[in-house]
C-alpha positions as CSV (number, residue, x, y, z in Angstrom):
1,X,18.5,5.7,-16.9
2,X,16.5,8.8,-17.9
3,X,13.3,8.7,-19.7
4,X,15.1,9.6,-23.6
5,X,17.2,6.5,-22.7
6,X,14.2,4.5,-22.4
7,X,12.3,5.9,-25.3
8,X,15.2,5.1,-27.4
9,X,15.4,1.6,-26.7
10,X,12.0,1.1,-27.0
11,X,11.2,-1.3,-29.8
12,X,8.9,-0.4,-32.9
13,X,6.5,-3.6,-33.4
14,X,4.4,-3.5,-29.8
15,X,5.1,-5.8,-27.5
16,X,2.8,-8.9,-27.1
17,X,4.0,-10.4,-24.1
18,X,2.0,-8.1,-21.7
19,X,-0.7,-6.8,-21.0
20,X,-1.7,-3.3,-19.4
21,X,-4.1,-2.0,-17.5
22,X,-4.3,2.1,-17.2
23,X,-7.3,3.1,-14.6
24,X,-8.8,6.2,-13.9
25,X,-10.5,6.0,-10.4
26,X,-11.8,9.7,-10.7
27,X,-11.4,12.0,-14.0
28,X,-12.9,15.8,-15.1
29,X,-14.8,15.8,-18.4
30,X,-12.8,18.6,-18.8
31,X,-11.5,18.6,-23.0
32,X,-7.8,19.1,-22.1
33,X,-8.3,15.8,-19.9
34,X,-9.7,14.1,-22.8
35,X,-6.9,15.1,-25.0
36,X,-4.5,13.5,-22.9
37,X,-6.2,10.5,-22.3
38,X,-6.3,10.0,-26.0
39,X,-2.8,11.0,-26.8
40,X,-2.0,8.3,-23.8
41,X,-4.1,5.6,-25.6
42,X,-2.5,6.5,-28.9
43,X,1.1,5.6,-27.0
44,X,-0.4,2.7,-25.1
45,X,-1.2,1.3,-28.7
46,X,1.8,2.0,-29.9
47,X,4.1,0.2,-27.8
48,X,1.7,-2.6,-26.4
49,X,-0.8,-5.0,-28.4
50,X,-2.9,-6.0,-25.6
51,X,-4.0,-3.0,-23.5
52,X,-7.0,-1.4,-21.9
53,X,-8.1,2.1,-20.2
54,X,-10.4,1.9,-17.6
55,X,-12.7,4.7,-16.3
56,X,-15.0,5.2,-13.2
57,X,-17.9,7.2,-13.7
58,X,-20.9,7.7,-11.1
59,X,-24.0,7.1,-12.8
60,X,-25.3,10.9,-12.8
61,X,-21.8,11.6,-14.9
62,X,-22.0,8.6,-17.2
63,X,-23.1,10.6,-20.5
64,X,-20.2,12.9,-20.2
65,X,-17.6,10.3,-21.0
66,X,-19.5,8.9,-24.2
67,X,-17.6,10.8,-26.4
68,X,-14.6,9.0,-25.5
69,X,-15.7,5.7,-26.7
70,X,-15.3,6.5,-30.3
71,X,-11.5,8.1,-29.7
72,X,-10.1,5.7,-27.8
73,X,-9.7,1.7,-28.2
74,X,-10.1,-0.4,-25.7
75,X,-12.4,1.4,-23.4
76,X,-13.9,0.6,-20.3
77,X,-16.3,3.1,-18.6
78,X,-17.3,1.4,-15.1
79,X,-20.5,3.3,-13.4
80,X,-20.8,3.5,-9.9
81,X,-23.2,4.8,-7.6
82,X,-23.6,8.1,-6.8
83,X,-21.4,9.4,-4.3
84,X,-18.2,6.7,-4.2
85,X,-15.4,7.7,-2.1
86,X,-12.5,8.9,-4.4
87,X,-10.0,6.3,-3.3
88,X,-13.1,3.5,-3.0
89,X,-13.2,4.2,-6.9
90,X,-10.0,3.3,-7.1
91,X,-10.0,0.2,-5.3
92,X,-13.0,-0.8,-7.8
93,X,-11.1,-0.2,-10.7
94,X,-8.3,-2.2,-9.8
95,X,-10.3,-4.8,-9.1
96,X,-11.4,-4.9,-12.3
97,X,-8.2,-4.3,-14.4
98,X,-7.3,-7.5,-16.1
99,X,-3.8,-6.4,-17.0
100,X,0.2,-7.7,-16.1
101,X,1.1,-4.3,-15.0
102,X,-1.6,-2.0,-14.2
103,X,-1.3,2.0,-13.4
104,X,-3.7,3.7,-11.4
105,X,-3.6,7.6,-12.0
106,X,-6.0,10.8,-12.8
107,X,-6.0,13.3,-15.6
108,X,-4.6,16.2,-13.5
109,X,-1.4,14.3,-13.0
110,X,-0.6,13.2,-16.9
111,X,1.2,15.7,-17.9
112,X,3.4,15.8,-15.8
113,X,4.3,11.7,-16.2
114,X,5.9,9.5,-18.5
115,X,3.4,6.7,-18.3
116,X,5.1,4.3,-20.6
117,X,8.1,4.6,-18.1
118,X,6.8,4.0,-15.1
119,X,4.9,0.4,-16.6
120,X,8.5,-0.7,-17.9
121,X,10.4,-0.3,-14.9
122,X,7.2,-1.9,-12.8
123,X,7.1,-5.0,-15.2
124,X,11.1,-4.9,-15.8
125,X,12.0,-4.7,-12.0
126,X,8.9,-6.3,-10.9
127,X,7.9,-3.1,-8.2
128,X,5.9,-0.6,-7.6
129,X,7.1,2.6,-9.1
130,X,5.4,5.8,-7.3
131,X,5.5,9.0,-9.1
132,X,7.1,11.9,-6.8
133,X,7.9,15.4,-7.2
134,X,10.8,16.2,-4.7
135,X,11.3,19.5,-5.6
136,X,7.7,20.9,-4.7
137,X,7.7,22.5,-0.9
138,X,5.7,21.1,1.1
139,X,4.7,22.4,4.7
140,X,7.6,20.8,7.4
141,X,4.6,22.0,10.0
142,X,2.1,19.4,8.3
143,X,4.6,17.2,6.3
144,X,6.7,15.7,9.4
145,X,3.9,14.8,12.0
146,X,2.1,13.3,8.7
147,X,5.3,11.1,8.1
148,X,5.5,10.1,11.4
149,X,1.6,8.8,11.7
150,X,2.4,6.9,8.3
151,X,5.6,5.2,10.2
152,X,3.8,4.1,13.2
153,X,0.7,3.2,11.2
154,X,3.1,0.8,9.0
155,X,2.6,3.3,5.8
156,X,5.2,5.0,3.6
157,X,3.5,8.8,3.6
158,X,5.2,11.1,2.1
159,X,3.7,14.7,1.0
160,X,5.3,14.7,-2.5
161,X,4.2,11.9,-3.3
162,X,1.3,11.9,-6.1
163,X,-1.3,9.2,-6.8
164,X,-0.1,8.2,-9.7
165,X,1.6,3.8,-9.1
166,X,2.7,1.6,-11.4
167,X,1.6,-2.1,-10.0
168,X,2.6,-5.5,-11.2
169,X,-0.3,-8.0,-11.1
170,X,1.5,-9.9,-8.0
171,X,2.0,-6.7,-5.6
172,X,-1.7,-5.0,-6.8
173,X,-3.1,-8.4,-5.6
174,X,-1.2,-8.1,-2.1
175,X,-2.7,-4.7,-1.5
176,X,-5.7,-5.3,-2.9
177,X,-6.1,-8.5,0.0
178,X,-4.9,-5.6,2.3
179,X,-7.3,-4.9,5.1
180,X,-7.6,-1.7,3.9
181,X,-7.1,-1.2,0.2
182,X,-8.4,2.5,-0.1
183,X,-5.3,3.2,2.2
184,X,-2.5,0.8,0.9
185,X,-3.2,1.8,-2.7
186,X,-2.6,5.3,-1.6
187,X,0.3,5.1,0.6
188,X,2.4,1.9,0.1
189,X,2.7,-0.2,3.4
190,X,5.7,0.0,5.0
191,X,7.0,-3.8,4.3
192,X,10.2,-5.2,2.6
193,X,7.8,-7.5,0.4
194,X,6.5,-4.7,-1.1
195,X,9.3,-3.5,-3.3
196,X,9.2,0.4,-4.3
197,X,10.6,2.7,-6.7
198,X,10.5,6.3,-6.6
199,X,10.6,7.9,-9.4
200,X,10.6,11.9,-10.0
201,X,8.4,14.2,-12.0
202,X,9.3,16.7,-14.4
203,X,9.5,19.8,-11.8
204,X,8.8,22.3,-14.8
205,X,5.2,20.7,-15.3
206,X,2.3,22.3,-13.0
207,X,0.4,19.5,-11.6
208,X,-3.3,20.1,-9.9
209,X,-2.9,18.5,-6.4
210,X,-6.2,17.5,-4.8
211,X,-7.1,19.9,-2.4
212,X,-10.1,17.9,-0.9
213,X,-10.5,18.3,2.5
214,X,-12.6,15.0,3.4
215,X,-10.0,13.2,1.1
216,X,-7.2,13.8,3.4
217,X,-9.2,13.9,6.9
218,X,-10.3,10.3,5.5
219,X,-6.9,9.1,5.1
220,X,-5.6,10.9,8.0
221,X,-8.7,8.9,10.1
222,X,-7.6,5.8,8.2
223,X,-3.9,6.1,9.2
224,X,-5.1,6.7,13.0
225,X,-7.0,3.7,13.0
226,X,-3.9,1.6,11.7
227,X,-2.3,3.3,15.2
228,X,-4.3,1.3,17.3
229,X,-2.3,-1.7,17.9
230,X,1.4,0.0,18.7
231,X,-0.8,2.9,20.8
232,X,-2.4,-0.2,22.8
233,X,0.9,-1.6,23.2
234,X,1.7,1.7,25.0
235,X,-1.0,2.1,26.7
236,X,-0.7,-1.8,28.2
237,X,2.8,-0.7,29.4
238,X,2.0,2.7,31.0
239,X,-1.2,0.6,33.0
240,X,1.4,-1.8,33.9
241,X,3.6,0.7,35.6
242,X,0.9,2.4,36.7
243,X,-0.3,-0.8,38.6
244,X,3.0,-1.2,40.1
245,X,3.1,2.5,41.6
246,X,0.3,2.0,43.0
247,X,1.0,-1.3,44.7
248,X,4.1,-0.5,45.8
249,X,2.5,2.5,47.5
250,X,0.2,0.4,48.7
251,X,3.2,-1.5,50.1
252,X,4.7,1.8,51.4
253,X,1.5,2.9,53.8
254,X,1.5,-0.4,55.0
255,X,5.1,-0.2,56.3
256,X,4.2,3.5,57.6
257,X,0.9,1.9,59.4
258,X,3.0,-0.4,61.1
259,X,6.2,0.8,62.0
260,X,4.9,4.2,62.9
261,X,2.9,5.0,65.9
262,X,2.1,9.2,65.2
263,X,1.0,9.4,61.9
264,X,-1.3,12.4,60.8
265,X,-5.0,11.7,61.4
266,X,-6.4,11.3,57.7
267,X,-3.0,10.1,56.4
268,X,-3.3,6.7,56.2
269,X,-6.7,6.5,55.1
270,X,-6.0,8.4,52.0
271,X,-2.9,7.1,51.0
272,X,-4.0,3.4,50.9
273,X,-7.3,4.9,48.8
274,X,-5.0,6.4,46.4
275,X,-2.7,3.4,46.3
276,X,-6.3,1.0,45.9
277,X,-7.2,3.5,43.0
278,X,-4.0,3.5,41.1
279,X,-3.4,0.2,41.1
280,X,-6.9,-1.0,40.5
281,X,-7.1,1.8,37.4
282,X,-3.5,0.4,36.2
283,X,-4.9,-3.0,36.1
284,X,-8.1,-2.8,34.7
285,X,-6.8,-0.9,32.0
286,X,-3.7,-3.3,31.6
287,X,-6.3,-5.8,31.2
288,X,-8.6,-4.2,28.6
289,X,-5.7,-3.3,26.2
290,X,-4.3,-7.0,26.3
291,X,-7.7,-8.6,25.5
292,X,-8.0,-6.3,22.6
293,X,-4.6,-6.4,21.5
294,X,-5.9,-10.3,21.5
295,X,-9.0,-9.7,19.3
296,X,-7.1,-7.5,16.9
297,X,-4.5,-10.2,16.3
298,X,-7.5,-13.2,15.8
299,X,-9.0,-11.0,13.2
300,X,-6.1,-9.7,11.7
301,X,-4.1,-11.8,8.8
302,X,-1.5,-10.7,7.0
303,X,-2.1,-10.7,3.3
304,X,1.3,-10.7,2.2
305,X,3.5,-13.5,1.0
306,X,6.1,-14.2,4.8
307,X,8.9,-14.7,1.7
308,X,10.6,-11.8,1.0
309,X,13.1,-12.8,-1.9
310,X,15.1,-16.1,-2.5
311,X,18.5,-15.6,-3.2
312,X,19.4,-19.0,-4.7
313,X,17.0,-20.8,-6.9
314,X,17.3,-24.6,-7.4
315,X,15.0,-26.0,-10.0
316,X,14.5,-29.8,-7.6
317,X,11.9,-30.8,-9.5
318,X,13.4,-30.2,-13.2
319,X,16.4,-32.6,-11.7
320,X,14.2,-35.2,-10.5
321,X,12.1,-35.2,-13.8
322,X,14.9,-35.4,-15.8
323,X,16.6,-38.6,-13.4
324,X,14.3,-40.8,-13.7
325,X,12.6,-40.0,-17.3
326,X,12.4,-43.2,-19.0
327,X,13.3,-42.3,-22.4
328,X,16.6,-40.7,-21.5
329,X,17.3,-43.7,-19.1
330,X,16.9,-46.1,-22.5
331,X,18.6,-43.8,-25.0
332,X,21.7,-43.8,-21.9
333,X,21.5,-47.4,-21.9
334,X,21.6,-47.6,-26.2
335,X,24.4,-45.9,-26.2
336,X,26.3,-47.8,-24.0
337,X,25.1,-50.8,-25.7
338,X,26.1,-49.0,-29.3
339,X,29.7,-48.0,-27.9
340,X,30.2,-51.5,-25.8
341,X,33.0,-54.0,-27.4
């Protein structure tokens, strides 16, 4: 359904059964940005009764979003120290949104979404919708090896993606509980529990992409970190063969000492060293990647519900109430009494 279908059967009177949460984690106090933000709240107020805008400002920028408090309704300007890490910022305001479905975005990517649609189709389908533009070429050099480290770190990356997601309160509190949060809220872990929908841009709309550098080398040290217990995995397995060469080896010179009576001077002598080494080397590094594959999964708890979806429902307790409820086991009993001969 595109997005005129959805504007069409949107309903005049605003909706009172929900209530949204739009957050700005970083914003320019550019005028254009404010005029967009305004024109959003002027839809958000349309179409929903209970609504808010959030806004995170560091303290030494406060005064330049003032003039937003007497244009828009429902405002919430968040200070912060100086300095906050763009995706920290986001994490905060998140925490703070109060709303059923809350969107976390920034004013360079408005225009070039239909906010109202993406907090339907989160609320109606219960999922995350991520904002994407498929059509923008992206560097296969930079974009592939990215993917991949998002697979193996247990992310969905993708280099179209923008930052823009549309959360229902149950999945935003399962990423917030992530480990990491300034990494799940970017890139959606890789997990059937976390239920995404992808949902494309307008491709005729210029959108600013951030071009920080420390932004990305963050994530990308963020995503290398979440590597660690698949590369100690690797690394346990390659010490392990390594410690078998080298035994077996070991083995080998042995045989060769015993059997044979002319062996080079020198031969024997460095063989079994370089058997000692490799398997000692194979071991010790064996051991060291198993005992902190161990710590990593004592400190390590998954934050998400082991319950993907139930297929069948069965409402056990609704039955039980209703069988033994004494007043319809006496009005059951009346009328048999009424009907009785």
């Amino acid at each position: 359904m595109n997005t005129a279908d959805l504007s069409s059967l949107r309903p005049l009177s605003p909706r009172e059964d929900v209530l949204v949460s739009v957050c700005f984690g970083d914003l320019s106090s550019e005028p254009a940005t404010f005029d967009a933000i305004a024109t959003l709240a002027g839809e958000l107020e349309s179409r929903y009764r209970f609504h808010e805008i959030i806004i995170i400002a560091e303290q030494r920028l406060q005064d330049q979003y003032l003039s937003l408090v007497n244009r828009i309704k429902n405002l919430r300007i968040l200070t912060v120290r100086d300095g906050t890490a763009f995706y920290r910022k986001r994490v905060i305001a998140a925490e703070e949104a109060i709303g059923d479905v809350v969107l976390l975005t920034n004013g360079a990517e408005l225009a070039g979404i239909d906010a109202i649609e993406m907090i339907e189709r989160a609320d109606d389908e219960q999922s995350a919708v991520l904002a994407t533009r498929r059509t923008r070429i992206a560097s296969r050099s930079f974009g592939a090896p990215l993917v991949l480290l998002g697979r193996i770190a247990g992310f969905k990356v993708d280099v179209h993606d923008l930052q823009t997601h549309a959360l229902p309160r149950t999945l935003l509190n399962q990423l917030l509980a992530h480990p990491d949060p300034d990494l799940s809220l970017r890139f959606p872990p890789d997990d059937a529990r976390i239920p995404l929908v992808v949902l494309d841009v307008d491709p005729t709309i210029t959108i600013e992409r951030d071009t920080g550098l420390r932004r990305r080398l963050l994530l990308l040290q963020k995503l290398l970190v979440y590597m660690a217990p698949r590369m100690l995995m690797a690394v346990t397995l390659t010490s392990a063969l390594l410690a078998v060469l080298g035994f077996s080896f070991g083995l080998y010179v042995l045989g060769v000492w015993v059997v044979l009576e002319d062996v080079a001077p020198g031969w024997l002598t460095l063989s079994f060293s370089i058997s000692l080494t490799a398997f000692f080397l194979g071991f010790s590094i064996m051991g060291l990647s198993l005992g902190l594959q161990q710590l990593i999964s004592r400190t390590y708890r998954d934050s998400f519900d082991g319950v993907v979806s139930e297929i069948t429902q069965v409402d056990l307790f609704g039955q039980v109430a209703s069988d033994l409820n004494v007043d319809e086991e006496r009005d059951h009993l009346n009328s048999q009494k009424s009907t009785a001969p």
